[in-house]
TORPA-4810 file (N, C-alpha, C, O; in nm, 3 decimals):
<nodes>
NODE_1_-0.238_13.091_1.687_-0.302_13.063_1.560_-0.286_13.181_1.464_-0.275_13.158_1.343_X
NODE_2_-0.286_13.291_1.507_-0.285_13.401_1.451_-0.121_13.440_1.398_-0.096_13.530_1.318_X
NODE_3_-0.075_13.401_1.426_0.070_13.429_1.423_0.162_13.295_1.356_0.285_13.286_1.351_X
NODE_4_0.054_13.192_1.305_0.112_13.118_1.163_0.008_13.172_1.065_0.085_13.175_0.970_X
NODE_5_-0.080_13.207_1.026_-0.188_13.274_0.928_-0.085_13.385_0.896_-0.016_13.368_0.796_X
NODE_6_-0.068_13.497_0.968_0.061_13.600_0.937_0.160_13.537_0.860_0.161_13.544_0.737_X
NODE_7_0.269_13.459_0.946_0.328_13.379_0.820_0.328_13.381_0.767_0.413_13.444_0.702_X
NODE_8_0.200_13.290_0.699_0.166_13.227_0.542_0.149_13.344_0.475_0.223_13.361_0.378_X
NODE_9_0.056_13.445_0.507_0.001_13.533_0.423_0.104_13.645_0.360_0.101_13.700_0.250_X
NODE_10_0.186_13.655_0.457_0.291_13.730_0.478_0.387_13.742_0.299_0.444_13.838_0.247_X
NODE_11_0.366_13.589_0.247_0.430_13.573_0.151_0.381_13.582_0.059_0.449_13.583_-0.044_X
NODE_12_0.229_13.595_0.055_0.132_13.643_-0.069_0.145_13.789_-0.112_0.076_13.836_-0.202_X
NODE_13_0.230_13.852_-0.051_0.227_14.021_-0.040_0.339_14.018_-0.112_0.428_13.933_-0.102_X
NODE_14_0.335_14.162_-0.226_0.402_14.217_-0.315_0.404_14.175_-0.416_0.311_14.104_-0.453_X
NODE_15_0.529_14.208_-0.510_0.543_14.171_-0.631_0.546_14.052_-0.690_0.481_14.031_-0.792_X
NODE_16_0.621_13.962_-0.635_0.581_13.809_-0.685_0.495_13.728_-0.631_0.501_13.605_-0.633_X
NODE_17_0.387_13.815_-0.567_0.275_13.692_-0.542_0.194_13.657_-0.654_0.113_13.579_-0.603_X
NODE_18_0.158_13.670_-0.807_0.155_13.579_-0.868_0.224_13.470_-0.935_0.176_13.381_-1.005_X
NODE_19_0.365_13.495_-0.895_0.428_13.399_-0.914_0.405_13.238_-0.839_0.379_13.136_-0.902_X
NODE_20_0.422_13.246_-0.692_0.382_13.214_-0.612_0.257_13.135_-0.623_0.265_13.014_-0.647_X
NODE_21_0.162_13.182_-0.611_0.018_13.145_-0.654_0.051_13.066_-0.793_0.134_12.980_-0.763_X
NODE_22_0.034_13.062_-0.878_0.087_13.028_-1.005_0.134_12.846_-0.956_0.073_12.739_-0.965_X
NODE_23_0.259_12.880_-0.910_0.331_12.740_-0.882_0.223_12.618_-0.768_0.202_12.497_-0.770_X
NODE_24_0.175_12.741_-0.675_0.049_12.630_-0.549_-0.054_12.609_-0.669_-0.130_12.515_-0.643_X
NODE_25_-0.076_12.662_-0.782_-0.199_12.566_-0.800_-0.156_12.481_-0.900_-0.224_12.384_-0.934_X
NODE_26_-0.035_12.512_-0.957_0.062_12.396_-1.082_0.031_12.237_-0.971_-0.025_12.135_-1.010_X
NODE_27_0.083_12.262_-0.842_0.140_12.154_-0.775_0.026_12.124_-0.732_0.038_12.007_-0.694_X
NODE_28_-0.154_12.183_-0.700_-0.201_12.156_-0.646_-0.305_12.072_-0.758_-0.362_11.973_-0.711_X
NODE_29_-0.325_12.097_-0.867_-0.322_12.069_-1.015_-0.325_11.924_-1.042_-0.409_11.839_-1.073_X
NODE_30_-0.172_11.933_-1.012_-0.066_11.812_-1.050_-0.073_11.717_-0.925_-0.088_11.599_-0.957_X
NODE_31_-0.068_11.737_-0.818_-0.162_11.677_-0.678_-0.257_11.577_-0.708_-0.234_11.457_-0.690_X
NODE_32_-0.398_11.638_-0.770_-0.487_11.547_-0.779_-0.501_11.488_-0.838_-0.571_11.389_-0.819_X
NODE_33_-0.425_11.522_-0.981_-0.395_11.442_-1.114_-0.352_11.285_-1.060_-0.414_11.179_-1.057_X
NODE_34_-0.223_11.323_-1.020_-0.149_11.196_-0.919_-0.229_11.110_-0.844_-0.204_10.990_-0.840_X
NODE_35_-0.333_11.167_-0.777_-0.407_11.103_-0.679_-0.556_11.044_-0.799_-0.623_10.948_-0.762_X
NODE_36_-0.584_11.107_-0.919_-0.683_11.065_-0.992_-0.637_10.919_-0.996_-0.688_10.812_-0.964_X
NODE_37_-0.495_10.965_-1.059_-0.419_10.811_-1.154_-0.413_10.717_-1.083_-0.450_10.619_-1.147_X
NODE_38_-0.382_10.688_-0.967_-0.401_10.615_-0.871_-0.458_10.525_-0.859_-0.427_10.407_-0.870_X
NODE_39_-0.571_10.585_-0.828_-0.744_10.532_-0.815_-0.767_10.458_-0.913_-0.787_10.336_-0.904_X
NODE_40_-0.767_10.539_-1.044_-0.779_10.458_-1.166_-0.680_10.369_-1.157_-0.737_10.261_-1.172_X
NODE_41_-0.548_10.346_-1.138_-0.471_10.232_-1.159_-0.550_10.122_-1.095_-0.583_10.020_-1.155_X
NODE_42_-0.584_10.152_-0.940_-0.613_10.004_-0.872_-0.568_9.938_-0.845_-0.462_9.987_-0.807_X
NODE_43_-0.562_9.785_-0.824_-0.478_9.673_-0.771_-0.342_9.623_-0.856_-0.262_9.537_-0.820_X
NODE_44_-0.338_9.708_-0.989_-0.237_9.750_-1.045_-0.085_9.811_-1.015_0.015_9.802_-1.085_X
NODE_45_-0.103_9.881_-0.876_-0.052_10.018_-0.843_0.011_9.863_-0.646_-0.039_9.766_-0.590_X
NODE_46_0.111_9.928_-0.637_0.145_9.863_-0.490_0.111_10.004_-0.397_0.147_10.122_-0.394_X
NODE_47_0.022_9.914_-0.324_-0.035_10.045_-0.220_0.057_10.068_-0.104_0.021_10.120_0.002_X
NODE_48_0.180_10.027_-0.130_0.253_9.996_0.055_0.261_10.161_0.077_0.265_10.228_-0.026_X
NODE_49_0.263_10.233_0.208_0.289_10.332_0.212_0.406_10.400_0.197_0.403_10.521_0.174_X
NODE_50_0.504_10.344_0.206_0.642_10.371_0.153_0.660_10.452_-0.023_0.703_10.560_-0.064_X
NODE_51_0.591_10.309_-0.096_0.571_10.364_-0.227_0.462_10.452_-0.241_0.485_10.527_-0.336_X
NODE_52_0.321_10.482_-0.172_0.254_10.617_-0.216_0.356_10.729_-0.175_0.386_10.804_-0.268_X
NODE_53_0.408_10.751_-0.070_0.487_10.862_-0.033_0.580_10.876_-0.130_0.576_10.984_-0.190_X
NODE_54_0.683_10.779_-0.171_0.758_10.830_-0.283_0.702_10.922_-0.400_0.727_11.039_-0.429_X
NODE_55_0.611_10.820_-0.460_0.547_10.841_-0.556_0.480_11.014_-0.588_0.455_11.081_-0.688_X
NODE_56_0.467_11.036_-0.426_0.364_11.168_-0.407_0.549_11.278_-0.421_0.590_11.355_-0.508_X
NODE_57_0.610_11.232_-0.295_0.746_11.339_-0.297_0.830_11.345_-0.472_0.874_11.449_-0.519_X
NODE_58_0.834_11.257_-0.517_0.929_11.263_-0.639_0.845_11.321_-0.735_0.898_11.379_-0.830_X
NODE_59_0.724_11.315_-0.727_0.603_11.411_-0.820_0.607_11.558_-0.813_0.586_11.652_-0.889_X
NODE_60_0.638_11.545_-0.712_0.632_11.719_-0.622_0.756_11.776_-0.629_0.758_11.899_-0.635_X
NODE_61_0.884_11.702_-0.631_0.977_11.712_-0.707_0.964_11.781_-0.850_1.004_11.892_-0.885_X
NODE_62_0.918_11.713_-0.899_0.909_11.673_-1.083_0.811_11.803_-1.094_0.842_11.884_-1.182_X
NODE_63_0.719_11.825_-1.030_0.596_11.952_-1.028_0.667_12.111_-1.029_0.672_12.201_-1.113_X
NODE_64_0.719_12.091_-0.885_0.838_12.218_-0.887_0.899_12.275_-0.951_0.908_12.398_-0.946_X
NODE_65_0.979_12.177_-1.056_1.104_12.180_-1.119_1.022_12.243_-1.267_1.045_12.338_-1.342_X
NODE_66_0.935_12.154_-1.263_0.845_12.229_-1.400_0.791_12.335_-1.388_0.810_12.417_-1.477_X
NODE_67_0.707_12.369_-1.275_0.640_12.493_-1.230_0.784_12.597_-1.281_0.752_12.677_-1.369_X
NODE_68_0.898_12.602_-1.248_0.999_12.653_-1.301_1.018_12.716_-1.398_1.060_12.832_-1.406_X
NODE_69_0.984_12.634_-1.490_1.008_12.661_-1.602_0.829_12.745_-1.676_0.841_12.795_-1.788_X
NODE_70_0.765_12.748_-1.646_0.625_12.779_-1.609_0.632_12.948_-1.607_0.605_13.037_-1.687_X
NODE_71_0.683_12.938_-1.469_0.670_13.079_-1.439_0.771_13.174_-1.460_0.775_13.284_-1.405_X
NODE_72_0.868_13.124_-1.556_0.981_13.170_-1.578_0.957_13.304_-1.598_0.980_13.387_-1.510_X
NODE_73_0.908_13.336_-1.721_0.821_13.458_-1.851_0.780_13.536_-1.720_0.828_13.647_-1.700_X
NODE_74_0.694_13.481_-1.634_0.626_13.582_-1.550_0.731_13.685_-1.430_0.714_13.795_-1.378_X
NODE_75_0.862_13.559_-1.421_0.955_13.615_-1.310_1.029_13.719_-1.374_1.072_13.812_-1.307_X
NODE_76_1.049_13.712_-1.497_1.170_13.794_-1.594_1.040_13.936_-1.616_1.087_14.049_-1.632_X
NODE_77_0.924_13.924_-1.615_0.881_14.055_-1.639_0.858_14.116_-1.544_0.862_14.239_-1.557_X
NODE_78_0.823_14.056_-1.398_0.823_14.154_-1.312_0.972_14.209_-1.231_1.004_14.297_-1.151_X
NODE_79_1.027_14.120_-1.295_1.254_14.183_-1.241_1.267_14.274_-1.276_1.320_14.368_-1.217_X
NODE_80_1.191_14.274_-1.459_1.295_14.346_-1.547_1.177_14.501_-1.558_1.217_14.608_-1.602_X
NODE_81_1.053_14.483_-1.515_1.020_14.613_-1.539_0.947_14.706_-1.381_0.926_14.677_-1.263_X
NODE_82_0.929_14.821_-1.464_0.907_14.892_-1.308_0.768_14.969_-1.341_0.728_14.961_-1.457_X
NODE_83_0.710_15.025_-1.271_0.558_15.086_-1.219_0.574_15.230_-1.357_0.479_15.274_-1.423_X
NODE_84_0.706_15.271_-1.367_0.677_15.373_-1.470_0.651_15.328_-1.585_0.608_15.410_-1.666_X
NODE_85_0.668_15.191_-1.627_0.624_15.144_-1.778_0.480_15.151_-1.790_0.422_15.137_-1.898_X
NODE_86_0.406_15.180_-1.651_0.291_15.136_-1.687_0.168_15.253_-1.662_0.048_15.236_-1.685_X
NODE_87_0.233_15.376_-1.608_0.194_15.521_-1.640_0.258_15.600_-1.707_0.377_15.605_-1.737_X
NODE_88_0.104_15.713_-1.750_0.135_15.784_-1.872_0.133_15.718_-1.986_0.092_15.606_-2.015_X
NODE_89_0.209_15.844_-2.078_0.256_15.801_-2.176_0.351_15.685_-2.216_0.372_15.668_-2.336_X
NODE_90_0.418_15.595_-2.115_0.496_15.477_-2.112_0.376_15.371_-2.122_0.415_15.262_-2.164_X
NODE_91_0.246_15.377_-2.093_0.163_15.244_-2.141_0.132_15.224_-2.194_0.054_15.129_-2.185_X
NODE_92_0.161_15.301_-2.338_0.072_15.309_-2.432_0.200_15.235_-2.533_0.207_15.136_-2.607_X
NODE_93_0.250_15.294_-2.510_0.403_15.202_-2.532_0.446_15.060_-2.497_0.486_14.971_-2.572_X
NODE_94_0.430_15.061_-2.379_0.439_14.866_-2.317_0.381_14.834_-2.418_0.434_14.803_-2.524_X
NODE_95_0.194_14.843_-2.380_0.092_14.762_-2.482_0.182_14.751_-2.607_0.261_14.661_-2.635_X
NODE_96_0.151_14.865_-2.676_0.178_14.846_-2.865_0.360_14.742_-2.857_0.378_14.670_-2.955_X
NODE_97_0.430_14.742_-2.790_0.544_14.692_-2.795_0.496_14.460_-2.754_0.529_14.358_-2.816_X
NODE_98_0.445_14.475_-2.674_0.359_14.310_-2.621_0.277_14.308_-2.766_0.303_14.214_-2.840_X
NODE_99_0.203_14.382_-2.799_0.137_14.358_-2.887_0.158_14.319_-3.049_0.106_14.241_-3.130_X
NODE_100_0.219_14.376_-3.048_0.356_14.385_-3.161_0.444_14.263_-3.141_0.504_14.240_-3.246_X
NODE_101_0.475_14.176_-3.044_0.585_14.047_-3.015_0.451_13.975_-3.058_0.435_13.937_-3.174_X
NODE_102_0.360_13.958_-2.966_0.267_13.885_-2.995_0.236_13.835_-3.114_0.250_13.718_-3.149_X
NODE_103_0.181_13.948_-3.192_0.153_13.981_-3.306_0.249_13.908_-3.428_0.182_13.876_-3.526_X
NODE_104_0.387_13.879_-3.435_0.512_13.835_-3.466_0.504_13.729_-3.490_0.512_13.674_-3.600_X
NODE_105_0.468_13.640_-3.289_0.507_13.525_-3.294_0.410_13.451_-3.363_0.440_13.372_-3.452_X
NODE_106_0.291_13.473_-3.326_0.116_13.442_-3.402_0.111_13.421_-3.535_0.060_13.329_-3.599_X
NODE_107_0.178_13.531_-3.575_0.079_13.511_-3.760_0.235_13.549_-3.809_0.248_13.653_-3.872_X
NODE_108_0.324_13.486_-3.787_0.429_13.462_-3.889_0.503_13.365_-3.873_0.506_13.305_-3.765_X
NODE_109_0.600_13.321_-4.008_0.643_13.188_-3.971_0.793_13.223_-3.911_0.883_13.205_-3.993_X
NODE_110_0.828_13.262_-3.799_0.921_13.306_-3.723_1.026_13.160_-3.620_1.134_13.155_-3.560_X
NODE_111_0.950_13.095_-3.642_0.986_12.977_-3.574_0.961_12.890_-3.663_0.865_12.903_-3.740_X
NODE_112_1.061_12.765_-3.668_1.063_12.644_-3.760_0.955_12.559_-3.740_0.906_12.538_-3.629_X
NODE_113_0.904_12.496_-3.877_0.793_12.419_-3.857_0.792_12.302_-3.731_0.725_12.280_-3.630_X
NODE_114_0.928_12.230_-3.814_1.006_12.168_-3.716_1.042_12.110_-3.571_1.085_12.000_-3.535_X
NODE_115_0.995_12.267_-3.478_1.058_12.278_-3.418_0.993_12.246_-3.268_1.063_12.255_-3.167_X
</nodes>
């Protein structure tokens, strides 16, 4: 027992464990959503078990693939930066530089109305 708990946990450790985390609760999220709609459908919905299982795998599919795109932003900042951006005199720098994009995208018209 002790030695699947290791396992699992095993993969919560380091740098992309909020990535990770992030995507289990997208899917876990998107899980009950699926299972709300369901319910609410009712005698609407074909209960054979064949079609709940699809229904659940091609979701989880579809969940994944989005979670993807989700955690993208989060995967590209922890690749692309390292532990010295974020001592010293380098944090004061990160901040005002995030703050400053932020700041950009927020209160200017930088992107098409459009769009």
């Amino acid at each position: 027992m002790n030695t699947y708990l290791h396992r699992f946990t095993r993969h919560f450790k380091g740098r992309m464990q909020p990535v990770l985390l992030l995507v289990i609760i997208i899917a876990v999220i998107s899980f009950v959503t699926r299972f709300a709609l369901m319910m609410k459908a009712g005698e609407s919905f074909d209960w054979s078990v064949l079609n709940v299982l699809l229904s659940f795998l091609i979701g989880l599919v579809y969940d994944l693939a989005m979670s993807s795109f989700f955690v993208l932003p989060f995967v590209l900042l922890l690749w692309f930066q390292n532990e010295r951006s974020y001592l010293g005199k380098w944090k004061w720098l990160t901040a005002g530089v995030y703050l400053a994009l932020l700041s950009l995208m927020l209160f200017t018209n930088i992107f098409p109305e459009d769009f």
